[in-house]
N, C-alpha and C positions, 0 to 999 in steps of 0.2 A: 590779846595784846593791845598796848595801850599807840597811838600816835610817835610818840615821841624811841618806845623800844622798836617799833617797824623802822626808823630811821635812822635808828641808832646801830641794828641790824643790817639794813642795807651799806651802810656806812663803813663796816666791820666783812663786807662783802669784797666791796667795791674792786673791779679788778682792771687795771688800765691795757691789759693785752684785751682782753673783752669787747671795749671801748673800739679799739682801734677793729678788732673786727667786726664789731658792729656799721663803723663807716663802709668798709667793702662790700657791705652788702643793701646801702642806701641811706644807712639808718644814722643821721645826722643831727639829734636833738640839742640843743642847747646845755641842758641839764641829764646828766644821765650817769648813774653809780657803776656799769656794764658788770649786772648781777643778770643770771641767768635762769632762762623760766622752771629748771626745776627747784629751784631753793624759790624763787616767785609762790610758786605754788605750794613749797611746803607753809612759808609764810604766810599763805592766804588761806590753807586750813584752822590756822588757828584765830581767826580774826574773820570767819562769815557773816555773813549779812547783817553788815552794822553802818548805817548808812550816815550816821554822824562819823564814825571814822571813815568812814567813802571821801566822803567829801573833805575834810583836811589834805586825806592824799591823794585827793585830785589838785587840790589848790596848793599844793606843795610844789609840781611842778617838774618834778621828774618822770622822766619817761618811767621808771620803774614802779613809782607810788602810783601813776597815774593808770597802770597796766595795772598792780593793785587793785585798785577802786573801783574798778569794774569787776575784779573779782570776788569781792565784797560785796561790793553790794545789793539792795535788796530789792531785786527787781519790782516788788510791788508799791517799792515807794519811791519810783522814778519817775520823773511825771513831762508831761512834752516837752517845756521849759529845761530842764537839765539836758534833756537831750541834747537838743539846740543849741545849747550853752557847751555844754561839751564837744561835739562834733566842731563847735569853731575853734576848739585846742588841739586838733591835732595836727602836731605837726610832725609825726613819721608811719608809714603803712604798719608799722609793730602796734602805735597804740591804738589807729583807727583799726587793724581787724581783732587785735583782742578784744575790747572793747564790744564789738558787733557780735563774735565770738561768746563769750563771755556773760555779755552782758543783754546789751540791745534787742536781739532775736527774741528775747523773753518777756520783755515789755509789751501791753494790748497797743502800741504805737509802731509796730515796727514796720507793717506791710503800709501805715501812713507817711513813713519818715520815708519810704523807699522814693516815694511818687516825688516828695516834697525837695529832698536832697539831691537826687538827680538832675532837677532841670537848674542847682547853684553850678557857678563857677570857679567859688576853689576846690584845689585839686583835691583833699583829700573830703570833704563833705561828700562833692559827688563819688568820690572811691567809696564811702561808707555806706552811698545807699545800692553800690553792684555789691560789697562786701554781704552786706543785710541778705543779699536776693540769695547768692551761695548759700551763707549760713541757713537761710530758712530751709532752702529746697533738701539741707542735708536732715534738720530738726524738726521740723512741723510735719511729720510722716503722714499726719492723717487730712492734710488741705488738701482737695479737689485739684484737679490740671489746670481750673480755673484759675485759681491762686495763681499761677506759675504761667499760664497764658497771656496773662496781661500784662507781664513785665515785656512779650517780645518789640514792642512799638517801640518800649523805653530803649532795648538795647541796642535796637536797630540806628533809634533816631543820635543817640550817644556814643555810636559805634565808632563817630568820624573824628576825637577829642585824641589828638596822636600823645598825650603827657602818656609817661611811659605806668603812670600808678594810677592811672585813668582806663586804660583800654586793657590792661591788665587783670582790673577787677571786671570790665565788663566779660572779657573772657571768659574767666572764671564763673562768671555767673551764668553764665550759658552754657557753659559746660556742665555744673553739677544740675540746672534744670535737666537735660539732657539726659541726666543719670537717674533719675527719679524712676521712669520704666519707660515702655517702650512706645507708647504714645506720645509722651516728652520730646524722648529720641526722636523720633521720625519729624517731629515739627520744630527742634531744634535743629536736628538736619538743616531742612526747607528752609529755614531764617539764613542759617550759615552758610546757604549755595547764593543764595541770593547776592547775602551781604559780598560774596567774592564779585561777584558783578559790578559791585560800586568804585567811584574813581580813588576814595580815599584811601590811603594805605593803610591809617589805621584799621578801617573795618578788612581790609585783605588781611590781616596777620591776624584782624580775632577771631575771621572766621578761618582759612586754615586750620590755625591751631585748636579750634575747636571740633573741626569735621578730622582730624588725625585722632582725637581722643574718642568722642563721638562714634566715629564707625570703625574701631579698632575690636578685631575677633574678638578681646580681652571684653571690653564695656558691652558688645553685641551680645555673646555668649551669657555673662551676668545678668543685661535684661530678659532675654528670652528662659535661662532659669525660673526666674522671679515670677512668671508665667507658665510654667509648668512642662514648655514644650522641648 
């Protein structure tokens, strides 16, 4: 598909009940058709990895093109610079975690972008480098604990950022290391009894909710599987 039929398609989409609940659920873009991720995806089957059309519909400007464009495109030709460039367009959790989703986790920059993004201060740069940290711990099966050990300083020291799509990804990202098995666990645990100690409220509500998922029979049970016993 060429630029101009993906927009002319989303356009022939476009659904304004969509739109409106997309707001109820944060999601506030300026520009946005409110086409929904399975027609997303049947349109981004026929249009992979093509990174010149990536980029039109990223600089189009829709949340939809934009969630596109990571679908598209071709991870080996994404280079630090687009990253960067991109990560300072987002402006709703839809396009920063497709994108991470999608796209980002498959780039040889991702466990550098994590370190890098974390310590900015807009909202959603820093949500993309806890989104990265999830995504990985779900895809990169075969990294060491290591990989996944050295994010806990970041989440701990990131933990006290009360934005509600801040301490939400960091959640989340403690949570799926935590899932990885049962050495994760037990020191994802540790981080998150800690973190309940501290004054901030945000880090009480990450960890909470992370020691309720954490040590539930459900995630217990599947680790100790996965180990034989």
């Amino acid at each position: 598909m060429e630029y101009k039929e993906i927009i002319q398609e989303l356009e022939s989409l476009s659904n304004s009940d969509d739109i409106e609940g997309m707001a109820r659920f944060g999601i506030n873009p300026q520009k946005v058709f409110g086409v929904r991720m399975p027609e997303l995806r049947r349109i981004a089957k026929k249009a992979s990895n093509d990174h010149g059309l990536a980029s039109q519909l990223w600089q189009a400007g829709y949340q939809e093109s934009m969630i596109l464009a990571c679908m598209i495109e071709d991870p080996k030709a994404v280079t630090e610079e687009q990253m960067d460039d991109w990560v300072l367009k987002f402006d709703t959790w839809a396009v920063c975690d497709q994108c991470c989703i999608k796209l980002f986790h498959k780039t040889p920059y991702a466990y550098k972008k994590v370190f890098e993004w974390s310590t900015r201060e807009e909202q959603f740069v820093k949500r993309a480098a806890f989104t990265l940290i999830a995504v990985l711990a779900v895809h990169d099966k075969k990294a060491p604990d290591q990989n996944f050990e050295q994010f806990f300083p970041i989440i701990i020291r990131e933990s006290t950022d009360n934005r509600i799509y801040v301490k939400k990804a960091v959640n989340w990202a403690l949570r799926q290391i935590g899932k990885r098995n049962i050495n994760l666990n037990r020191k994802s645990v540790k981080v998150s009894k800690n973190m309940l100690k501290s004054d901030s409220k945000a880090a009480q509500w990450i960890a909470k909710h992370a020691l309720h998922e954490l040590q539930s029979d459900k995630v217990q049970k599947l680790l100790t599987k996965k180990i034989g016993y």
